[in-house]
N, C-alpha and C positions, 0 to 999 in steps of 0.2 A: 217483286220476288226477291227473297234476301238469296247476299249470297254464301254460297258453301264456307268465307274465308270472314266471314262480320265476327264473327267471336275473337277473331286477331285485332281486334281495333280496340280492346281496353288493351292493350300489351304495348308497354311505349319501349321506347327507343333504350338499347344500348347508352351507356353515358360514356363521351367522347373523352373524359379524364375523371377520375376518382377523386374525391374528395374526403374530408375525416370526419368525424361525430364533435360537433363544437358544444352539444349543453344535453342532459338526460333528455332522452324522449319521453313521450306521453302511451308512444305504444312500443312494443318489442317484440322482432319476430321470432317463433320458435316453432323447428323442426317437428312433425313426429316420426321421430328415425325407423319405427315400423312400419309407416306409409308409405315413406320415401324410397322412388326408387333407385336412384342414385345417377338419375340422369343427366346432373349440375345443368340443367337449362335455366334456372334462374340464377345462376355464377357469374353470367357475364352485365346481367342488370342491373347487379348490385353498386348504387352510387358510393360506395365506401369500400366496397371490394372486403365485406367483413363475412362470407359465406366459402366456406373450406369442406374438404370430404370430410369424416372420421375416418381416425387411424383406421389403417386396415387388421388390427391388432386387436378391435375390440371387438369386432363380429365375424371375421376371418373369413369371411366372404368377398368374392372378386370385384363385385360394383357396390361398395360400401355407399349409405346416405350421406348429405352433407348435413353439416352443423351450424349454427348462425354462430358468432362469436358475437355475444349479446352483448358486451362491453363496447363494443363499436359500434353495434345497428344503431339507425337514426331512426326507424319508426315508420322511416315510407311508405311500408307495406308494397311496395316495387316487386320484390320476389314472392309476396303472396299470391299476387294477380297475374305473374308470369305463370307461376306452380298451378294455379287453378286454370287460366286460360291455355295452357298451350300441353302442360303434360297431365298430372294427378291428383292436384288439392292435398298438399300432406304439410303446407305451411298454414298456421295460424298466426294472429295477428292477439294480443295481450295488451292488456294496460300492463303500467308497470305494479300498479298495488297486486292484479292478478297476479303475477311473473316473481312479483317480492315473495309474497306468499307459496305458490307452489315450489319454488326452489329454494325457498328461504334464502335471499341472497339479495341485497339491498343496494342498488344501482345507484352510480353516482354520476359525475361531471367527469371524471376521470378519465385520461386521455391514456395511462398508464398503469401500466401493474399498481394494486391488486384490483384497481379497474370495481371492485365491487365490494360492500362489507358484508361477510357470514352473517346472518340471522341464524341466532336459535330458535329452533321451533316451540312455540308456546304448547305451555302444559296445558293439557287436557283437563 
């Protein structure tokens, strides 16, 4: 008979110290800040510590979602499998050609500002 708590067992552990993004990832997580309900349960798993609210300024609402600072994510998909197993599924997981393209914004190795090059978006 399974029990009521097995869906907790893809959800791995808190990391006991934070670490930085050392070379571009292959994937990148990203929020959908209308799904999200602003619960940071996946805040504390994040091994880079790169997942913050939005300002409360841009939705003016009391439990604002969080936002991945995709310049730092390393790709683990850790806060995707917390976000789907424990609270709402509102995180996605992107390759970066995906992630280039819909935000036109061309990720680098970059440990520091500007952390990323503007793409223009190609003419139609």
């Amino acid at each position: 008979m399974a029990s009521p708590y097995d869906h907790y067992k893809a959800v791995p552990n808190p990391p006991a110290k934070f670490s930085e993004k050392k070379k571009k990832p292959k994937l990148v997580a990203v929020v959908d800040e209308d799904n999200c309900t602003g619960c940071q349960a996946c805040v504390p798993f994040c091994p880079v510590d790169c997942i913050a609210p939005v300002p409360k300024d841009k939705y003016n609402i009391p439990i604002p979602p969080v936002q991945i600072k995709f310049n730092e994510c390393i790709g683990c998909s850790v806060c995707a499998r917390v976000c789907t197993n424990l609270t709402w599924d509102a995180i996605d997981m992107l390759t970066i050609n995906e992630f280039e393209a819909v935000h036109h914004i061309e990720l680098t190795d970059d440990k520091f500002p500007p952390y990323g090059i503007p793409k223009a978006p190609k003419a139609t």
